[in-house]
N, C-alpha and C positions, 0 to 999 in steps of 0.2 A: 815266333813260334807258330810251327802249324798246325791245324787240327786233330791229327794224328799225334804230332807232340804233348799236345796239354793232354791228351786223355792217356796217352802211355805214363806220362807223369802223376796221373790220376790215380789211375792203379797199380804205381810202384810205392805212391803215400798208402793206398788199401792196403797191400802187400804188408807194408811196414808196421802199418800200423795192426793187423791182427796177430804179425811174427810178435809184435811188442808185447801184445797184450794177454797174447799166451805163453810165453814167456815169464812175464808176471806171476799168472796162475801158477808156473811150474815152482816158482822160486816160492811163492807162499805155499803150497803143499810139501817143498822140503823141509820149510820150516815147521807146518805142521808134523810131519813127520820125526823131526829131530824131537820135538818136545812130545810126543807120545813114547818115542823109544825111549826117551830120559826117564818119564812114568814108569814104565813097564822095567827099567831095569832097575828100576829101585826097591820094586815089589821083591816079596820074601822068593827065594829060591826052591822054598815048597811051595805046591802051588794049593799045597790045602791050607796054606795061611793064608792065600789070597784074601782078601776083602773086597770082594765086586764092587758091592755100591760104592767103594770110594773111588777105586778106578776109573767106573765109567764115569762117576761125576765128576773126575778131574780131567779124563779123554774129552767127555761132552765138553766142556769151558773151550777148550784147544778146538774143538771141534765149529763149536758158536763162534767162533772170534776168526778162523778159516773162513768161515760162510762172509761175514759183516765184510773182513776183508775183499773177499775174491768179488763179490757182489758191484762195491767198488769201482776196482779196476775195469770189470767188465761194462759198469755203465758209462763210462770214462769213455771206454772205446766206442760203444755203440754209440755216445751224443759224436762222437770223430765222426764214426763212419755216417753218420744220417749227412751230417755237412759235407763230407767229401765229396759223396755222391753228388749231392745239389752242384757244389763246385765243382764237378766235372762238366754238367752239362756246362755253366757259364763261361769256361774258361775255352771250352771248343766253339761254341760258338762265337765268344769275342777273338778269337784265332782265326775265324771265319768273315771278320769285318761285321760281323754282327753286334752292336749295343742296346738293349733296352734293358728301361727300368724294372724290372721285375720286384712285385711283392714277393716276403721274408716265405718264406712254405708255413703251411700252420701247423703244427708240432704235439695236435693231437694224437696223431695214430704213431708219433714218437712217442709220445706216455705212454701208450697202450702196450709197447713194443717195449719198453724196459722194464715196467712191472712184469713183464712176462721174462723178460731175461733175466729179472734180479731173483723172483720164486725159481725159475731153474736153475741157478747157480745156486742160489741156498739149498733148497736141494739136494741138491751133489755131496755137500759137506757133512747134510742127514743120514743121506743115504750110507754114507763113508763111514761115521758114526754107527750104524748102527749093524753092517758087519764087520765093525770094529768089535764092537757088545757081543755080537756071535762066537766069534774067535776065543774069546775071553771066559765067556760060557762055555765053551768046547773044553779048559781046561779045566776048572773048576769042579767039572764034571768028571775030570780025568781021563777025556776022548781022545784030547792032544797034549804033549809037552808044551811048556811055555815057549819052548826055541822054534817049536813049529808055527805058534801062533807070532809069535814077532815076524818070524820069516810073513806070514798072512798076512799079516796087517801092516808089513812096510809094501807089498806086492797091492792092498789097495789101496794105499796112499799115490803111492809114484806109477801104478801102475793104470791098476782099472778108473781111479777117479781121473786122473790125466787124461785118460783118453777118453772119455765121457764128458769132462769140458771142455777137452777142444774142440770137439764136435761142437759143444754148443755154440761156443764162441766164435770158430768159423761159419756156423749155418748162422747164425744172427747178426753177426755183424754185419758181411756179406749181404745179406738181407735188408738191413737197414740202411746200407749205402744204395741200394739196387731198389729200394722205392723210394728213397729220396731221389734217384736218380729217375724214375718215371713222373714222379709231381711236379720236378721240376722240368723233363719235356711236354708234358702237359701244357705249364704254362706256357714255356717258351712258344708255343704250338700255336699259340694266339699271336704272338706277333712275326712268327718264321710261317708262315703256309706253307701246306707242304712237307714241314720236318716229317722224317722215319725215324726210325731206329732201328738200329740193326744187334743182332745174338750176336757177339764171340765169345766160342769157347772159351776154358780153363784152359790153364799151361798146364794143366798136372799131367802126370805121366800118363793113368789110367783112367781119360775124361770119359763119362758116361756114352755109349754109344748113339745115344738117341740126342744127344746136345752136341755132339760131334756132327751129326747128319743137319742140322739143323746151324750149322756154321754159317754167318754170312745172311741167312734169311733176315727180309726188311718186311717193316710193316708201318702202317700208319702209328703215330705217337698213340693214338689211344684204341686199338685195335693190338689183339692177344696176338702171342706168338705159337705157332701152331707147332705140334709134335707129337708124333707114332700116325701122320696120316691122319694128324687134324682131330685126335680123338682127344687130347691133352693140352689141352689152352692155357698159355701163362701171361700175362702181362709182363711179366720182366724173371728175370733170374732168381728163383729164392720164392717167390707168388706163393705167400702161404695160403692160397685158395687153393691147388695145385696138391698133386700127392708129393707124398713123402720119397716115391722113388726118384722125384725128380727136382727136387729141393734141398733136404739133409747134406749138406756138407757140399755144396754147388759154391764153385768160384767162376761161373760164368757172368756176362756181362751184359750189357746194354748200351751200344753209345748212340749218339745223336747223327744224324746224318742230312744233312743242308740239302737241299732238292737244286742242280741244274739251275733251273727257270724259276728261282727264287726274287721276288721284289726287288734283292737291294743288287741285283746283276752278279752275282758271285760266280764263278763259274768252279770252284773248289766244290768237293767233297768228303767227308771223312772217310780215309781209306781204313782199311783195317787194321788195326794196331798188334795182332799176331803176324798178318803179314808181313808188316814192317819190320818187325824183331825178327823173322827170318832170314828176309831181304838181306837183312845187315850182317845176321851170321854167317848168309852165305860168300856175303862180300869178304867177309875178316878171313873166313876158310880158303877164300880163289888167294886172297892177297897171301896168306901162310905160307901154300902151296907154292907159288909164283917164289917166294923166297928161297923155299928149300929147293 
């Protein structure tokens, strides 16, 4: 395998593993979902028989047991992605003829990164709850029909909460593989002199244009990556020191890259792992072409 292999393979387990894990999220929101509409259609067909407080105490339950769950899964993914990342660095580098022994990463500012992820996924499920509570007040009040508020409240379930944690779960996950993936060229950095690391882009369709322009740029392992003209410094992809225009929902990358005139004679480098995946498309299109 060469260096450009293990780290395309790096980020197709990344890939995998956040399509999984939001995924997850969406299959537990339908469930939530099902059992609030079950709630709700059992209530009286007037809506002046309603009885709020039992509703929402029985919405809140469904709603608590959403959160504990979703919370879960998301820390699931973030302990994946903190080690992906670190195993990406070691696995490009042992692709490079490079072995050392490196100590385990220290997994404090892993703590610190899933308390934060676990209160914002819980979170989400409060937040969901509580213009769940809205809706419901809206009728009782006699603002809205009950048919309008089910329509509401399946529209924040599958809808606005959906897309409010996958943001989160891509921005943090993303994140926690992308500074695992800086601590562990840190280390490396001691026994590779020399190591860079180099941005590539996101594949998504619409990559921010300022992480576009900044494709390919290399820098010393522990020296920031420059952006808008050097005014916007990030350490790696995600740098939650870093605004928010240039963090939130970033699937760009960080790989390691072996210097030329490196101790152990290597004359490889890690090419770029989007060029690569074009390379090839290009090839599969000539060879198409050349058929038809």
């Amino acid at each position: 395998m060469t260096p450009t292999e293990a780290i395309l393979a790096a980020l197709k387990g990344r890939t995998r593993l956040i399509n999984g894990t939001t995924d997850e999220l969406k299959a537990l929101l339908a469930e939530a979902n099902k059992q609030v509409m079950a709630i709700l259609a059992s209530a009286p067909s007037d809506y002046q028989q309603w009885l709020l407080p039992q509703l929402r105490a029985e919405i809140g339950r469904v709603m608590e047991a959403l959160g504990t769950e979703a919370a879960a899964v998301v820390d699931g993914g973030q302990v994946a992605a903190w080690r992906g990342g670190s195993a990406m660095v070691d696995s490009s580098l042992a692709a490079s003829g490079i072995s050392a022994a490196l100590p385990q990463l220290d997994v404090v500012q892993l703590g610190a990164m899933r308390s934060f992820l676990t209160e914002k996924i819980s979170g989400i499920s409060t937040e969901a709850a509580n213009r769940i509570n809205t809706q419901l007040g809206l009728v009782t009040m006699g603002a809205q029909t009950p048919f309008d508020a089910i329509k509401a409240v399946t529209t924040t379930l599958n809808e606005a909460t959906y897309k409010r944690a996958t943001t989160i779960v891509h921005t943090e996950l993303n994140r926690a593989f992308s500074t695992a993936n800086q601590l562990r060229m840190e280390q490396s950095a001691e026994a590779v002199p020399g190591l860079k690391k180099r941005w590539v882009q996101s594949g998504k369709r619409e990559p921010r244009p300022e992480h576009v322009a900044i494709h390919g740029q290399e820098q010393p392992v522990d020296k920031p990556f420059l952006l808008e003209g050097g005014a916007v410094k990030l350490m790696y992809p995600g740098d939650p020191t870093g605004p928010a225009r240039h963090t939130i929902n970033c699937g760009c990358v960080s790989v390691p890259v072996v210097p030329k005139d490196n101790p152990y004679g290597l004359k490889r480098t890690t090419k770029d792992p989007a060029d690569a995946e074009k390379a090839r498309a290009r090839a599969a299109l000539k060879a198409a072409q050349s058929k038809g």
